[in-house]
N, C-alpha and C positions, 0 to 999 in steps of 0.2 A: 645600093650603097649610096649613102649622100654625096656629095661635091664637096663639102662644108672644108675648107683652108684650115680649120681649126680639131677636126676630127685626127686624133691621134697617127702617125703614122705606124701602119702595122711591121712590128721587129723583125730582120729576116730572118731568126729563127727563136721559138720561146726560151722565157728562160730555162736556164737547168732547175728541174724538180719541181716546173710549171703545171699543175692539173690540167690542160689547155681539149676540149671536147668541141672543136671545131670552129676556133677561131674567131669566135661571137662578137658583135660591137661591145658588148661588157669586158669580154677578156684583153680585147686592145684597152681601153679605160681603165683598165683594174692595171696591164701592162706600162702604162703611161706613168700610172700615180705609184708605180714601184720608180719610175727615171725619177720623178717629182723628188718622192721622198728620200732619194740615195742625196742627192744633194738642198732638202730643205733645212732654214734653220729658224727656229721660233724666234717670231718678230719680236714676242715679249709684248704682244697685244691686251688687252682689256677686252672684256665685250661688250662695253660701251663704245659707242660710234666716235668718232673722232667729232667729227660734224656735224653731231648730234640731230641726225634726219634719217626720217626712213621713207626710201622708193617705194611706192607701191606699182608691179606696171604688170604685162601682160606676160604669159611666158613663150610668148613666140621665139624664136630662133633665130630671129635675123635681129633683134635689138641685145647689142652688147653694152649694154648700161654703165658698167663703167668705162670702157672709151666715150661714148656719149657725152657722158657729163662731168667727166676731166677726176674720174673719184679712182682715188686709189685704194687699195684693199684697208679695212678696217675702218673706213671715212663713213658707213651706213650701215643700216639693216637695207637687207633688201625682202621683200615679200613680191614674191610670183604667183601668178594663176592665169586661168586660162580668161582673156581679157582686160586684167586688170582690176575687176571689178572689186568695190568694196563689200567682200562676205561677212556675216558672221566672223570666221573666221580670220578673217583678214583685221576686223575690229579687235578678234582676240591676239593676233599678233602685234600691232600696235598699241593693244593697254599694257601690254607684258613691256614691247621698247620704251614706247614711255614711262611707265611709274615705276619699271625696274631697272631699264636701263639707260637711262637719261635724253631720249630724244624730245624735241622740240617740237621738229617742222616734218610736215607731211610733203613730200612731192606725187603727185598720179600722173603714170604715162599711160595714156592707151594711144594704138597705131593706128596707121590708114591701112587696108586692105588686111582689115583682121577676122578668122576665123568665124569668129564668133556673130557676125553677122548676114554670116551666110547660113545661119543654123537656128532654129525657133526652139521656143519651149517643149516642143512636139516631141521633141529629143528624146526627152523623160518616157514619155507616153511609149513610143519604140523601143527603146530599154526595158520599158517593164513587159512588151508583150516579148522580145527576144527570153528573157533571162527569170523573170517570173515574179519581180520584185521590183516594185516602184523604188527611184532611187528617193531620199528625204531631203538632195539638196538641187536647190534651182537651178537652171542651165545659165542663167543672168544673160541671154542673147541679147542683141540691140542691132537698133537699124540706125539709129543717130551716134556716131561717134563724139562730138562736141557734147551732145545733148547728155549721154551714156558718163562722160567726164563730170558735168554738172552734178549729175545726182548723187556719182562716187565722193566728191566735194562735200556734198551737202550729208551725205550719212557719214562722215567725218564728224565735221562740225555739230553734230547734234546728239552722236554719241554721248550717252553719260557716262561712259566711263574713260575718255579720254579726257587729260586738264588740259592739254595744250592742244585747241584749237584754231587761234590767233593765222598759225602760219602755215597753211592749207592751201596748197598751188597745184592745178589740175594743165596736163598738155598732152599735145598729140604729136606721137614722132610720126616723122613722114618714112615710111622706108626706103623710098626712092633718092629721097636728098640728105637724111640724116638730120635734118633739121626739125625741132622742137616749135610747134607754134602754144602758144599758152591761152585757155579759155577761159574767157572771163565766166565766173558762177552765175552773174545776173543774166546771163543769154545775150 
């Protein structure tokens, strides 16, 4: 069971007429967002960004992005992955924010002491001899976190199907101090 301050507290006992099969980290989660929802009330939000910016950052668990960077709920898109990296995919989330949903400005965070490079492309090759099936997307490992920032920057900027390039800012959260250092693209 994690530590994590933010991990639901488990209720002392289920609700009434709860399907509950032994107390799972989903069932506390699923338990939690019944408290949420007895007293939520629709902000009357858009799903355009306030701020018109979308985070791209890693999806480790110890960066809580917005306390981070002072954003309150509906101020971004956020896009998560393992890294940060900019995938395909990640491309396709950001043409969808921008030319559908009106963002701007790109931010990348990748961390110090992240997952992903402690782990090679070898990944792939292991998966496919466990499971029988090459996976068809890349593991994106790196051994250069600054370096790793630069290139996510730069297949930003060179997307063609992104119009707004212009404001493309790439940094690395420290997990130790919380503090953001920001890399320059030219190295």
């Amino acid at each position: 069971m994690s530590t994590s301050a933010h991990l639901p507290a488990e209720p002392a006992e289920a609700p009434t007429g709860a399907a509950r099969t032994g107390g799972t980290v989903t069932d506390r989660l699923i338990d939690a967002n019944s408290r949420y929802a007895a007293n939520f009330d629709d902000p009357g939000m858009d799903a355009r960004p306030v701020l018109k910016v979308a985070v791209v950052a890693c999806m480790d668990a110890r960066l809580d992005l917005h306390d981070a960077l002072g954003l309150d709920l509906g101020d971004c898109h956020t896009i998560r992955n393992a890294g940060g990296v900019v995938t395909d995919d990640v491309i396709r989330s950001l043409t969808i924010s921008q030319r559908a949903l009106g963002t701007r400005s790109v931010v990348l965070i990748h961390h110090t002491g992240c997952g992903m490079q402690s782990i090679t492309e070898d990944f792939r090759h292991e998966l496919e001899l466990e499971v029988g099936q090459r996976p068809a997307w890349a593991v994106e490992a790196f051994t250069d976190t600054d370096q790793d920032v630069r290139q996510s920057m730069q297949r930003v900027r060179t997307s063609p199907f992104l119009p707004h390039t212009d404001d493309v800012r790439g940094f690395v959260f420290d997990v130790k101090t919380g503090l953001l250092t920001e890399i320059d693209p030219a190295g």
